[in-house]
Each structure stands twice: as C-alpha cells, then as structure tokens.
KEPASE-317544 format. One record per residue (C-alpha): residue number from 1; y, x, z. Coordinates in steps of 0.1 Angstrom, whole numbers, plus 5000, padded with zeros to 4 digits. Each point is the difference from the previous one (the first is absolute). Layout:
BEGIN
<pos=NUM, north=Y, east=X, up=Z>
...
This chain:
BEGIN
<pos=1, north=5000, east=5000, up=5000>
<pos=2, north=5034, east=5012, up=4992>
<pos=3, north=5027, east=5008, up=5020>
<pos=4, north=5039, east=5004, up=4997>
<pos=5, north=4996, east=5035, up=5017>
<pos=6, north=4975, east=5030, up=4993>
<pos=7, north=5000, east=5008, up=5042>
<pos=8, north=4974, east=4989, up=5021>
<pos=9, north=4996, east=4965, up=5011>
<pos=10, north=5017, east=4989, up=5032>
<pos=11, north=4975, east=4991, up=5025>
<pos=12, north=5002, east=4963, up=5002>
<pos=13, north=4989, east=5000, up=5036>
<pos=14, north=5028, east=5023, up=5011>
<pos=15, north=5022, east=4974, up=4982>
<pos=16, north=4988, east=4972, up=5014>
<pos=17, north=5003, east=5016, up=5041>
<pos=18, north=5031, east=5013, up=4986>
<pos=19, north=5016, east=4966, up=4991>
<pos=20, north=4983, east=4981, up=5028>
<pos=21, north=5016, east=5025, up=5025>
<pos=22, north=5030, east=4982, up=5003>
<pos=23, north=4984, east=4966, up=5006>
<pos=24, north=4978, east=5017, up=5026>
<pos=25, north=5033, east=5014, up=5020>
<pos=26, north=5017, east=4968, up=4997>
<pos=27, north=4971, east=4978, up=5010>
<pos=28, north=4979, east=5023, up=5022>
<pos=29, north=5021, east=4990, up=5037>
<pos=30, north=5006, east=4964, up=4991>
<pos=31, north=4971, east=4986, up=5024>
<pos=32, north=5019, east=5022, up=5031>
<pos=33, north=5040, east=4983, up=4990>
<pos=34, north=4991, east=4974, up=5033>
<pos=35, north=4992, east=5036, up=5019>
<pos=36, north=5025, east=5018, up=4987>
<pos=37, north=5026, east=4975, up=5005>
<pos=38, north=4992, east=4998, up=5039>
<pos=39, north=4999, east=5037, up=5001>
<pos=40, north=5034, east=5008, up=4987>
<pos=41, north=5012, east=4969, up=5020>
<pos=42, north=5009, east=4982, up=4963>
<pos=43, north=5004, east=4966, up=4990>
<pos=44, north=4975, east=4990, up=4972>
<pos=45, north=5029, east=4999, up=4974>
<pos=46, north=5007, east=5033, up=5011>
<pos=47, north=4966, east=5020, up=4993>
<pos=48, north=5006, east=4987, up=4970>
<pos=49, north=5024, east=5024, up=4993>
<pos=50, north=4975, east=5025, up=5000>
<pos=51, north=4985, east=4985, up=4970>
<pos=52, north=5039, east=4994, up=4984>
<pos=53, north=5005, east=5039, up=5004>
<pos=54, north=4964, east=5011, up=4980>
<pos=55, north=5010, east=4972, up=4972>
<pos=56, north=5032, east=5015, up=4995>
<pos=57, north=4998, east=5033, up=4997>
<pos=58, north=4966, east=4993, up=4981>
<pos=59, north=5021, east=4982, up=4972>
<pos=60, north=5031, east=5026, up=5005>
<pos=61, north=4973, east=5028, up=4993>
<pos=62, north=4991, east=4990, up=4966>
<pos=63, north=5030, east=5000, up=4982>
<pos=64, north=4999, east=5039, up=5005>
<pos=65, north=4963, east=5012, up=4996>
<pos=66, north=5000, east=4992, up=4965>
<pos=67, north=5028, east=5023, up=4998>
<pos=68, north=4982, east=5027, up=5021>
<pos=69, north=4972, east=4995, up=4984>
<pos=70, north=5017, east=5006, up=4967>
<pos=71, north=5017, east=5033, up=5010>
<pos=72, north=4973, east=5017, up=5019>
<pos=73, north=4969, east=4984, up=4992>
<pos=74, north=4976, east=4974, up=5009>
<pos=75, north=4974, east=5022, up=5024>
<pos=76, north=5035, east=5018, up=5020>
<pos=77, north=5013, east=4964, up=5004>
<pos=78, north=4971, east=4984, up=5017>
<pos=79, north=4994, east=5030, up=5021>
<pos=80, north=5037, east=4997, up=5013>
<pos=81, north=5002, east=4965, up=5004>
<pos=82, north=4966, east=4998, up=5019>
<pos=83, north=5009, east=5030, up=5024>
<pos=84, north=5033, east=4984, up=5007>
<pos=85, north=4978, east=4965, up=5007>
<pos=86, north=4978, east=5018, up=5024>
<pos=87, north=5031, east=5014, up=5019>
<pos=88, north=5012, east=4960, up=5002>
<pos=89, north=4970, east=4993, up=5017>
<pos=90, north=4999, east=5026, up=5025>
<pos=91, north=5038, east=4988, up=5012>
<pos=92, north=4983, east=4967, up=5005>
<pos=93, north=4975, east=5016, up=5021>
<pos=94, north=5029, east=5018, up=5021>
<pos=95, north=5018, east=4967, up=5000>
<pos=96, north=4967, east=4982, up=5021>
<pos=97, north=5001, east=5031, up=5024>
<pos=98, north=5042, east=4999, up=5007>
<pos=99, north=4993, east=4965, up=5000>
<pos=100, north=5032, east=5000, up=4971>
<pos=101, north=5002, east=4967, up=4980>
<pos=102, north=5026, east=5017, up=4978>
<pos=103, north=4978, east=5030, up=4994>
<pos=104, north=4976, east=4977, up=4989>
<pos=105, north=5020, east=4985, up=4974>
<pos=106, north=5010, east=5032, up=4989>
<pos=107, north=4968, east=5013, up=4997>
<pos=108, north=4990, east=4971, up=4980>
<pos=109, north=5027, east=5008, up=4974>
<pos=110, north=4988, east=5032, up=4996>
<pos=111, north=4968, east=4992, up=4991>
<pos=112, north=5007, east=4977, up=4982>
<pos=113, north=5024, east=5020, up=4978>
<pos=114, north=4969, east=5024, up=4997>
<pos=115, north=4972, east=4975, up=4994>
<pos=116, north=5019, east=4987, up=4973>
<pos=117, north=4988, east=5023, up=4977>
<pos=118, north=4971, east=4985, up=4993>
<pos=119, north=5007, east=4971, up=4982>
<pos=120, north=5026, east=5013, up=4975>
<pos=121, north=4974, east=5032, up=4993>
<pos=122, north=4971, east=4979, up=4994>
<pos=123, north=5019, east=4978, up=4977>
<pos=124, north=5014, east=5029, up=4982>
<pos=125, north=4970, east=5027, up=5001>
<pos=126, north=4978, east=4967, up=4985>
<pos=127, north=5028, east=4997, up=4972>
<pos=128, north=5005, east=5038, up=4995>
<pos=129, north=4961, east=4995, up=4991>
<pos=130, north=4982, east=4971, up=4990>
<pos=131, north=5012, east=4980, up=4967>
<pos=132, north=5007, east=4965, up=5010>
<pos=133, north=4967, east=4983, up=4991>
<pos=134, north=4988, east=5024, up=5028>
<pos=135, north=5028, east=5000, up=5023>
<pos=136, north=4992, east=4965, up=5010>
<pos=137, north=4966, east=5008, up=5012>
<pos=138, north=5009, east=5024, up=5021>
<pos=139, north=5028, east=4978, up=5007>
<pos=140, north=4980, east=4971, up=5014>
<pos=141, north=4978, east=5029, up=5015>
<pos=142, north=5030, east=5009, up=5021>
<pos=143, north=5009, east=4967, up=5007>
<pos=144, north=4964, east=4995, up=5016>
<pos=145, north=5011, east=5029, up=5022>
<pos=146, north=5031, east=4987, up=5009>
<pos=147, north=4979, east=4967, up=5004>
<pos=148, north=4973, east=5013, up=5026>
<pos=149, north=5025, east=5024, up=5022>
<pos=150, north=5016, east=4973, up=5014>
<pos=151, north=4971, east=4983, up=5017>
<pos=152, north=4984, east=5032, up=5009>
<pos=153, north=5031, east=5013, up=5017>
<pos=154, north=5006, east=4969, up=5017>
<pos=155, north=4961, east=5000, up=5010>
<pos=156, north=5001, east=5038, up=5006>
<pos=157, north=5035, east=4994, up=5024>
<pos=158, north=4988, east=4970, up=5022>
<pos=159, north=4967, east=5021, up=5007>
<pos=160, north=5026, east=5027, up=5013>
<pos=161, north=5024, east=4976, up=5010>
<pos=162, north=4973, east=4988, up=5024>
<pos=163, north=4984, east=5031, up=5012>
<pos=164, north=5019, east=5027, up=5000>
<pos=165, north=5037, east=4983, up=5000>
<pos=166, north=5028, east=5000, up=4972>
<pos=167, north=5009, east=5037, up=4999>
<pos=168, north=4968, east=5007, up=4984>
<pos=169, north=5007, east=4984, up=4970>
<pos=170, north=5025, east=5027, up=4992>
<pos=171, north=4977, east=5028, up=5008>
<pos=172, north=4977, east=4982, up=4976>
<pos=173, north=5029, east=5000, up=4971>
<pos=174, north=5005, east=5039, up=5011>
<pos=175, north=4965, east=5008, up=4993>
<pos=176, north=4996, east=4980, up=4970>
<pos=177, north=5033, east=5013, up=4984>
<pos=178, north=4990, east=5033, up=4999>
<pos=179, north=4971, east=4997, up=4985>
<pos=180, north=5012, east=4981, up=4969>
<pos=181, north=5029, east=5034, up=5001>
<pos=182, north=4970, east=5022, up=4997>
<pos=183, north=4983, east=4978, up=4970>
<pos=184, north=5032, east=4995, up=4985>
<pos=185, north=5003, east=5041, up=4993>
<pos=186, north=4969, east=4993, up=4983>
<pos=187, north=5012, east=4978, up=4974>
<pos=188, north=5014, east=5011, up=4964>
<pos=189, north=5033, east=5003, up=4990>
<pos=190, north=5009, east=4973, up=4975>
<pos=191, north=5039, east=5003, up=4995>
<pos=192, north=5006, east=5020, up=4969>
<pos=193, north=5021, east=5024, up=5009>
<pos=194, north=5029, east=5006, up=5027>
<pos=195, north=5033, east=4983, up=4993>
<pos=196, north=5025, east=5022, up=5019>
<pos=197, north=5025, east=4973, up=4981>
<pos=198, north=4982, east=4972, up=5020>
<pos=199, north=5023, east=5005, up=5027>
<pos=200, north=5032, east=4995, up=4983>
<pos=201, north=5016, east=4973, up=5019>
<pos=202, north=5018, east=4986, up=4961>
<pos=203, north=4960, east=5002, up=4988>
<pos=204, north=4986, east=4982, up=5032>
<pos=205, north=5027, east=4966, up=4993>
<pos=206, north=5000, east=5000, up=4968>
<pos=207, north=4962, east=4995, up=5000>
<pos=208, north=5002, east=4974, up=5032>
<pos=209, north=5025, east=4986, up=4983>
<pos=210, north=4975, east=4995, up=4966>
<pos=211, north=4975, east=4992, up=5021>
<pos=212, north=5015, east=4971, up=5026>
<pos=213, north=5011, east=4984, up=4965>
<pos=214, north=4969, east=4997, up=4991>
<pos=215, north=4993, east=4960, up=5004>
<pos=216, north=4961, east=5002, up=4996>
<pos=217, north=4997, east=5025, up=5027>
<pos=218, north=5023, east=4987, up=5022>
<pos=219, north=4981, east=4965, up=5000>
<pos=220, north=4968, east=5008, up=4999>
<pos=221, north=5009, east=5029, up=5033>
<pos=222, north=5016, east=4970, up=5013>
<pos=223, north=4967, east=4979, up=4995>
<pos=224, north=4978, east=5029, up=5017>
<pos=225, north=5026, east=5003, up=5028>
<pos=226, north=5004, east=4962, up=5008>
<pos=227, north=4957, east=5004, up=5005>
<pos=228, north=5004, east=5034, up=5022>
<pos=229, north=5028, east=4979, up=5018>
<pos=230, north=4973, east=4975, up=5008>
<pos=231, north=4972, east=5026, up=5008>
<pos=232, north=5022, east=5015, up=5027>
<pos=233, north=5013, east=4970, up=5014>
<pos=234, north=4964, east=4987, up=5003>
<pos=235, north=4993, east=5036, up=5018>
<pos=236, north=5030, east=5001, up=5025>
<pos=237, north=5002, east=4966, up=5008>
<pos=238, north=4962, east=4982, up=5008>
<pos=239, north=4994, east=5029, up=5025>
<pos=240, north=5026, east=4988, up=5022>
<pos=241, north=4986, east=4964, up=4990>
<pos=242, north=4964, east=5006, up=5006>
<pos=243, north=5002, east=5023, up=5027>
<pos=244, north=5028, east=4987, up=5022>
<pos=245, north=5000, east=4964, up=4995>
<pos=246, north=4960, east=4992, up=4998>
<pos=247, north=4990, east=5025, up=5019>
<pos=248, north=4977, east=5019, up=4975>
<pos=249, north=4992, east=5040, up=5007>
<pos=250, north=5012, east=5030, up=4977>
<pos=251, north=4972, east=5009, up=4992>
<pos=252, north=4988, east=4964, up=4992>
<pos=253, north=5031, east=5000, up=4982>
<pos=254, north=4991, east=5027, up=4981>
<pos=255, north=4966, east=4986, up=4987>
<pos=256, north=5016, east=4967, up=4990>
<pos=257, north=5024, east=5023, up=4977>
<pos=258, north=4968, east=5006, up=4979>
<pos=259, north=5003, east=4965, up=4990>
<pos=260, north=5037, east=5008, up=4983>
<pos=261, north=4980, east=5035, up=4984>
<pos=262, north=4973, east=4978, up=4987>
<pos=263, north=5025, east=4979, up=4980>
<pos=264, north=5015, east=5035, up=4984>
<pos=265, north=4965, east=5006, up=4995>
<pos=266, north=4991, east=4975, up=4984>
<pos=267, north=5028, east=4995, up=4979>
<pos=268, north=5001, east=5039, up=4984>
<pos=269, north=4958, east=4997, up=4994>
<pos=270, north=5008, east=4969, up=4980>
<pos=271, north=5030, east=5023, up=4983>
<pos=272, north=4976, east=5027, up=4992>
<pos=273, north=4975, east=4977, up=4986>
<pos=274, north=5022, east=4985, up=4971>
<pos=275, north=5025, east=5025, up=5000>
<pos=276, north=4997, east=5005, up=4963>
<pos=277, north=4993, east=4966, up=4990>
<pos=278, north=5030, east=4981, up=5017>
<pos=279, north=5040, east=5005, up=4992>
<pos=280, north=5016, east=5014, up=5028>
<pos=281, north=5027, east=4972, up=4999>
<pos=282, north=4970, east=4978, up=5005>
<pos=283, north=4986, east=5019, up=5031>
<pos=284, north=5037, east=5001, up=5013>
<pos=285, north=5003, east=4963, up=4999>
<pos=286, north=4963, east=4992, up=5017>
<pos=287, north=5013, east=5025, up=5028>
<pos=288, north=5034, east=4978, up=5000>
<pos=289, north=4984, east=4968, up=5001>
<pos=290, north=4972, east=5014, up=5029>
<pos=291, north=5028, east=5015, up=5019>
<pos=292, north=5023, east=4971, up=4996>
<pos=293, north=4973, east=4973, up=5012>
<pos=294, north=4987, east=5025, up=5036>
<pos=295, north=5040, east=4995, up=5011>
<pos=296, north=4996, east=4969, up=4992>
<pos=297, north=4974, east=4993, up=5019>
<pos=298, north=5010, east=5019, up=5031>
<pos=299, north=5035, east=4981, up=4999>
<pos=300, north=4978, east=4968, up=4997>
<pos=301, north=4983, east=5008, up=5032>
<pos=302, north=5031, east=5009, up=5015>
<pos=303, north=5015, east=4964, up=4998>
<pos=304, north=4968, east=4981, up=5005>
<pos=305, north=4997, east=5018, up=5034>
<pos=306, north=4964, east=5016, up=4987>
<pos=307, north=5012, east=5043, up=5003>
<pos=308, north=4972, east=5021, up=5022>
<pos=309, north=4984, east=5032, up=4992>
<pos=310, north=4975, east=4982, up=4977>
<pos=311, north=5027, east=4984, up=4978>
<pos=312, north=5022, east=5031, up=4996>
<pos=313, north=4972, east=5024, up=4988>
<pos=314, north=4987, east=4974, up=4973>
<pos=315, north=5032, east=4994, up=4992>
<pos=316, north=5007, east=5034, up=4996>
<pos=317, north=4966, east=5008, up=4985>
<pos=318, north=5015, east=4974, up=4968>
<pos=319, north=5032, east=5019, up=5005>
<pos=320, north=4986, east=5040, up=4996>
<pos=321, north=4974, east=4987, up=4973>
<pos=322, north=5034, east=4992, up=4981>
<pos=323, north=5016, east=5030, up=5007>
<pos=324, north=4971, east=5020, up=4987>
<pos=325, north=5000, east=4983, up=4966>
<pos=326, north=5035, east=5005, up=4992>
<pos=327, north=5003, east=5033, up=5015>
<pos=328, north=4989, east=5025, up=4972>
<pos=329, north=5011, east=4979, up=4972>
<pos=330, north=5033, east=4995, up=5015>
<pos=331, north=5006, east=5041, up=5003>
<pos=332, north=4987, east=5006, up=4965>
<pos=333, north=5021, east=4974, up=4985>
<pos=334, north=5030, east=5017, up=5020>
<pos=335, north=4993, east=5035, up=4988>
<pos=336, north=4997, east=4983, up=4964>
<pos=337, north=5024, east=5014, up=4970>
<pos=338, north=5017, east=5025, up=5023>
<pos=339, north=5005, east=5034, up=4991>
<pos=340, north=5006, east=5026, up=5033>
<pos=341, north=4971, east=4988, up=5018>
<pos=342, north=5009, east=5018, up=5032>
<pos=343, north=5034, east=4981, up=5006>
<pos=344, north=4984, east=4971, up=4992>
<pos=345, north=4974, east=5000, up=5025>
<pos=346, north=5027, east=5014, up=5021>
<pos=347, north=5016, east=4963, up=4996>
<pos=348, north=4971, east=4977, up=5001>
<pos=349, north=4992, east=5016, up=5028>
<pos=350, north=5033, east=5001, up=5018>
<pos=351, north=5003, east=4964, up=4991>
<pos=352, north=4964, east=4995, up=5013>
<pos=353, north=5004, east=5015, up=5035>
<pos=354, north=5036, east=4988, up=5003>
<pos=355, north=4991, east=4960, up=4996>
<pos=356, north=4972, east=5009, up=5029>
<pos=357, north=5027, east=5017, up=5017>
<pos=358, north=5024, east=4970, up=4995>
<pos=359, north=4972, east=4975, up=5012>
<pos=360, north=4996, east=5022, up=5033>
<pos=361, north=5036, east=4994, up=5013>
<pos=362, north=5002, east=4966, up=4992>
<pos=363, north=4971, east=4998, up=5023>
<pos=364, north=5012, east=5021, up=5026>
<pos=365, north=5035, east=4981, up=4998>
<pos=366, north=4985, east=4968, up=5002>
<pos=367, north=5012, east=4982, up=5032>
<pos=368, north=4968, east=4975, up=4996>
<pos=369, north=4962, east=5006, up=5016>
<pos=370, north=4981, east=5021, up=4977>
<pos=371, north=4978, east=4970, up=4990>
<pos=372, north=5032, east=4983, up=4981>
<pos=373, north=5011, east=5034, up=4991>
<pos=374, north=4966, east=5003, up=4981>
<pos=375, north=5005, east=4964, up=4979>
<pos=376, north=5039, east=5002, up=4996>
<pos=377, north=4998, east=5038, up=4988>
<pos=378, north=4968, east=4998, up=4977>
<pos=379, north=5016, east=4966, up=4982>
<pos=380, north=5031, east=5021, up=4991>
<pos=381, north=4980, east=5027, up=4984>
<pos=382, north=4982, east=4974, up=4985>
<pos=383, north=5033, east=4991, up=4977>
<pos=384, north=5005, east=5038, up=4994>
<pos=385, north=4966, east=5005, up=4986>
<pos=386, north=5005, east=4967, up=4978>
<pos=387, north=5033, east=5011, up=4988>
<pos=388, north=4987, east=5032, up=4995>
<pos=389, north=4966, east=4990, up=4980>
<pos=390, north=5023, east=4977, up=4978>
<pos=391, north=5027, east=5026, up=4991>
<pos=392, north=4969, east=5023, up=4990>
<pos=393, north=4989, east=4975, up=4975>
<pos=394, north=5034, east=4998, up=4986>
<pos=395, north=5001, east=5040, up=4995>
<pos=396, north=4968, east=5002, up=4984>
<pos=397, north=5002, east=4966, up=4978>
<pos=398, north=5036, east=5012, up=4989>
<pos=399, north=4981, east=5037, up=4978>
C-alpha cells in the first residue's frame, strides 16, 4: 500500500495512547471531584474550575503546536509538549500536599497546555502520511481510542478514588505520561523539512486568518466541538449527580462509565464496518440524529420526574453511540480541500477543545444544582450542534 511519505510508518498504537492522553488527564480524577471538593474546602461549582483550567489551556495549546510543529518538527514537539505535561501533573501533586487549591488549578493548566499535543499531532502526523481514503481509518481507529479512554480512566480513577484517595490519580497520569514521551521518541519524523519561516508572526496570521475563513472547517469543528462539549459535560457533571445525590460509590461510578464507552464503542465498530461503503455526510447525520434523540431522552426524563443512575447512563449510552458515528467523518470532512494541513488541525482542534472548554464554565457558573445544570447545558449544545450540522451542509452542497 502506498504512502504520501517514503519514512517508516508511525506506529498507530503510539498514536492512539498519544491522542487518548489528553482524554485520560482530563477524565482520569473525575470520580474523586466530591473528595477533592471537601479536601480543598470548595464548593461543587468551584472544583469545577479545575476542569475549566485543563479545558482552556487545552484549546489555547493548539493554536501554537501546529506552528511548533512546523518549525521544529513533529517528534521535538511532542517530546516538549509531553515533558511540559508531566511537569503540570507533578504541581498537582504538590498542590494535594500544601493543601493549595490554586496550585491545583495551576497545575492543571500546565498540563494541560502540555497534553495538548496529542491531538493536533495525531491529526497532523496521520495527514502528513496517509492519503485520505486511508486517513479515515485510522481516523475512526483513533476515535475508538478517544472512545475507550474515557470509560477506562473514569473506571481506572474510581478504583483509585476508592482505595488509595484522589492524589493518586495524578501519580497515575505521571507514570503514564512518561511512558507515551519515551514511545513518542520512537516515532518517525513526518514534517518535510524545518520551516525556520514558520515562526514569522506575518506568516502565522496570515494562515489563521486563511484558515478561520474557511466555512467548511469552521462548521464541521463546530459540529465535533458542540459533541466534545457534550462528552465533557456528561463527564464533569453525572459524578456530582450520581455520587452525591444517589449515593453511588467512585468506583461504582466508575464501572457504570463503561456503559457511556460502550456506546463510543459501539458506534466506531459500526464506522469501521462500512467505512467505505457509506458517505461520510451520511454517517455525520446518523451520529446527529443518535446524538440529538440521547438528549432528548435524558431531558424527557428530567421533566417526567424519571432521572436515576439507570436513566442517565442509557441515556447517555444513545448519546456517546452518536458521538461516535459522527466523530471521524466530521474531522475528515473538516480537514477536506484545505491546503496547510498543520494550521488546520491547529484550528479544528482549537475550536474542538475551546467549545469543551466553553461548556465547562457554563457549568461551573451555573447558579442551579448540577442535575438542571446537566438538561439546561446539554439542550443548548444541542442547538450549536444543529446549527453547526446544517451550515456544513450548506458549505459542502454550495462546491
């Protein structure tokens, strides 16, 4: 099979931990929020915050590692960014042992703005490489990781949650983010050559300013963001939810998550299976329907009094299943007819984490309980993502 570039092939699983690695740190404490929240002497809002501070420097991050990557190469990039992710995590550590709420939220920045590395490289090591008809394979074989490292994080954090107590969560992300440095040096270098023009601050808004006028891939970024915006609010919120209000373990928590992977599951074997045979705009609108009818369903619950754990993790298996069909297509359809890949992906993934991001502090500003929080905050990405889906359609009906 032919390639774009006569190097040796990335190792797909070093791209898959790579772009799950992110997920994993954002995910990974969300059974211990109710623990940590008493520990630091927070309100629930509050912790939130911690969440607010990963999201944003996540989405802040990949506006510039496309340019980093660009000027010094994929492989130095992902070393740096990971090392400096590491570092985040051990502040967080030294923020449970100086018992410093603002140390944590600093820490989490950090870390953040070094774990998001992952999912602009993957996107644009998979571009540098594959053709398209293969990029959405490994695509959807990404998405599957970004699909399963939320419930096994979740799982993985109540069982530590539990045990061993919040703090261990981090030592967890400071073992696990060194080893994905130390496959990362591993991996071949797929930029062309170094840029020492790429960081020219004329050349760096002149091709933001090409690529934010770029209606396709702001809509359909838009579209994957409205379904991350969902995923995280589904994440930050039912803890507080299931755990606080009924009563229900971390670590029971944590195995009822596996409900939520089975729907991303689910929903990227199906992609696999007829990836090939189906138009993407016809995956992207299953996922949109799906997606649309588990919000639905939890909002039904909502007002016909009928919300408990069993209700929000069926609902939310419809609503993951969703997110998983539309998930690839969406990014590919994004990434479509554009010509510097790297600020591109730099863009959709900016605009990615930032709706997540956005999500996150309406959450942790919301003045209502967490339960109304969930059905108020999910209906309004509900109209993004159908406002988004439908301006897509427009872009791609109108070449």
């Amino acid at each position: 099979m032919k390639h774009k570039l006569a190097v040796s092939k990335p190792n797909t699983v070093t791209l898959l931990l790579l772009i799950s690695y992110a997920t994993v740190s954002a995910v990974l404490f969300a059974p211990g929020l109710p623990q940590m929240s008493a520990f630091f002497a927070v309100s629930g809002s509050s912790i939130q915050f911690a969440v607010v501070a990963f999201l944003f420097a996540y989405a802040t991050g990949q506006l510039f590692y496309g340019i980093l990557s660009n000027r010094f190469g994929r492989k130095k990039t992902i070393c740096g960014g990971m090392l400096t992710g590491v570092l985040g995590v051990f502040l967080c550590i030294f923020s449970g042992w100086l018992g410093s709420f603002g140390l944590l939220l600093v820490g989490r920045f950090v870390e953040a703005l070094g774990a998001g590395v992952g999912l602009a490289l993957t996107f644009i090591i998979i571009n540098d490489y594959y053709f398209p008809a293969q990029a959405v394979k490994i695509t959807t074989w990404a998405a599957i990781a970004f699909a399963i490292s939320p419930g096994i994080s979740s799982t993985i954090g109540g069982v530590l949650v539990t045990h061993l107590g919040w703090l261990y969560c981090f030592w967890f992300l400071a073992v696990y983010g060194l080893l994905i440095t130390a496959l990362g040096l591993k991996l071949p270098e797929t930029a062309s050559a170094e840029h020492r023009t790429a960081i020219n601050m004329s050349k760096i808004i002149a091709s933001y300013r090409t690529a934010f006028a770029n209606k396709q891939l702001l809509a359909f970024s838009t579209l994957v963001g409205s379904t991350s915006a969902v995923l995280y609010i589904f994440l930050s919120v039912t803890p507080l939810i299931v755990i606080n209000t009924f009563g229900v373990r971390p670590d029971v928590y944590g195995m009822l998550n596996l409900i939520l992977t089975c729907g991303l599951i689910t929903g990227n074997i199906i992609v696999l299976s007829i990836c090939g045979k189906v138009r993407p705009g016809t995956l992207i609108r299953s996922g949109v329907l799906t997606l649309s009818a588990g919000i639905l369903l939890v909002v039904g619950c909502f007002w016909l009094d009928m919300i408990n754990p069993f209700t929000i993790f069926s609902s939310g298996f419809i609503v993951f299943l969703g997110i998983a069909l539309q998930y690839s297509s969406a990014t590919t359809m994004a990434m479509a007819n554009v010509h510097d890949k790297a600020y591109c992906a730099a863009t959709m993934s900016f605009i990615n984490a930032g709706t997540a991001c956005l999500s996150i502090i309406i959450v942790s500003l919301s003045p209502a309980t967490p339960l109304i929080t969930l059905v108020v905050v999910l209906t309004l990405f509900l109209v993004v993502m159908l406002s988004a889906y439908f301006v897509g359609k427009t872009t791609i009906s109108h070449r």
